[in-house]
N, C-alpha and C positions, 0 to 999 in steps of 0.2 A: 281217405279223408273225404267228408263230405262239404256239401256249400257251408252250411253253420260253423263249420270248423275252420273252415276257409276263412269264413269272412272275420270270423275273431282273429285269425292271425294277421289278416290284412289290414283291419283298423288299426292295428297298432301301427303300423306304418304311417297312418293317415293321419296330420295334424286335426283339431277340429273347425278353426279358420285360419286361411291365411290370404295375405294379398302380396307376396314377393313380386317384387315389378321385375326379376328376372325369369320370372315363371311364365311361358307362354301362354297358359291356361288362364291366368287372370285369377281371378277371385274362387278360392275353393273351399270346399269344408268337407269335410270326411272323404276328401281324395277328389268330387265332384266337383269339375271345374265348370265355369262362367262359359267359357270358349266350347267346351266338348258340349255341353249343355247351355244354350243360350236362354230357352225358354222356363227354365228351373231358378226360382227366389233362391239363390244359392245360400243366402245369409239365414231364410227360414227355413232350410233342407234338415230333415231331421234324420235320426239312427236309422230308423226305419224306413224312412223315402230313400235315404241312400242303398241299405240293405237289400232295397227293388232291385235298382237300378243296378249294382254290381249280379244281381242273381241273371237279370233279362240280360242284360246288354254285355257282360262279361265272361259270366260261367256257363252260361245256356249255350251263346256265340261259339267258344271256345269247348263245348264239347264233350268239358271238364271230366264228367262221370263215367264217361265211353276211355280213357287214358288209364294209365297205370296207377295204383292209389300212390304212390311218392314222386308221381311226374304234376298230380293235379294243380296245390298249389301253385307250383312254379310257374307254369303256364297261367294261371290264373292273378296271381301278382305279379306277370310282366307284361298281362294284356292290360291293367291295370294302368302299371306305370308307364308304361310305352303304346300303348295300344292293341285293341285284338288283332288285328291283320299283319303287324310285327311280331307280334306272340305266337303265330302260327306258321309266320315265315319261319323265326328259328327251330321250329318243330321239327320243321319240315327238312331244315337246313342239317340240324343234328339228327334225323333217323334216315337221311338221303333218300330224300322222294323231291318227286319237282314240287318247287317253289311257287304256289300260286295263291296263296295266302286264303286256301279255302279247306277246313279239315272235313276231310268227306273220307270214304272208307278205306281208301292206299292208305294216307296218312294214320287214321287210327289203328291200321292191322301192324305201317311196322314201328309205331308206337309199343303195340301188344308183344311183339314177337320180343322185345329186345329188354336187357335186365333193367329194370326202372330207376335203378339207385343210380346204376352208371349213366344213363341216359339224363337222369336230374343234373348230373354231374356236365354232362356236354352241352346240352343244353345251357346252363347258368355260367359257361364259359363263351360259348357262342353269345351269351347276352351280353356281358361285360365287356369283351371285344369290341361287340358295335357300339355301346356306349360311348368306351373310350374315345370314339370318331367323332363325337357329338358336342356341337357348338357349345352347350350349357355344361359339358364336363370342367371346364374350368372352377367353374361356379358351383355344380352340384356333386362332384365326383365323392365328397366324404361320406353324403346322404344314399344315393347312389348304390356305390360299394358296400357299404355298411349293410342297407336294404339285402344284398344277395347275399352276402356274410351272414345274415343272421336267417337268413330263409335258406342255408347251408346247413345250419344247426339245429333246424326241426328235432 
């Protein structure tokens, strides 16, 4: 899977405004929050400014294209929704390497060595675990779950 590919399956995730007052991020449109981005017109963010901004700051960070083609996504939609530095802890967490939340070349080799489909697999359980732990599960757990439920069924 490439970014273009990526990122269609991602907006769908992605409401196009919203202001949940239980949302930490504040004010968001196409996933782009207020808080992660302060200095961004969040309300005049367009397709395409977002589109940047998930290629530099998400899929470039995270390595994306150096992974297994059915691990990309995944990692990619949970640096997303959780952040890159947690999206690469759990990488890191499910192909047992030390946890330093930087993908440098341990991490992508035993990314490579290992079957991708199972690994999307532990990976997207490792994620849903930590969730589970998270103050906003209460609140957000259908949206959440659903999200990895459906990026299960690529």
């Amino acid at each position: 899977m490439n970014f273009d590919e990526a990122f269609e399956k991602l907006i769908g995730h992605e409401g196009v405004l919203s202001d949940n007052k239980a949302d930490k991020g504040g004010l968001t449109k196409f996933g782009i929050s207020q808080r992660a981005y302060p200095s961004v017109d969040i309300r005049a963010l367009t397709l395409d400014d977002a589109k940047r901004i998930y290629y530099i700051d998400y899929w470039m960070k995270c390595k994306c294209e150096l992974l297994p083609t059915s691990l990309r996504f995944h990692i990619f939609d949970a640096a997303v929704n959780s952040g890159v530095n947690r999206s690469i802890l759990w990488l890191q967490e499910a192909v047992k390497v030390k946890q330093d939340g930087i993908i440098g070349p341990l991490t992508i080799a035993a990314a490579q060595t290992l079957d991708g489909d199972k690994l999307a697999m532990k990976y997207n359980g490792t994620r849903l675990m930590f969730m589970t732990e998270l103050d906003g599960w209460r609140v957000f757990s259908r949206g959440w779950a659903r999200r990895i439920a459906e990026n299960l069924m690529l």
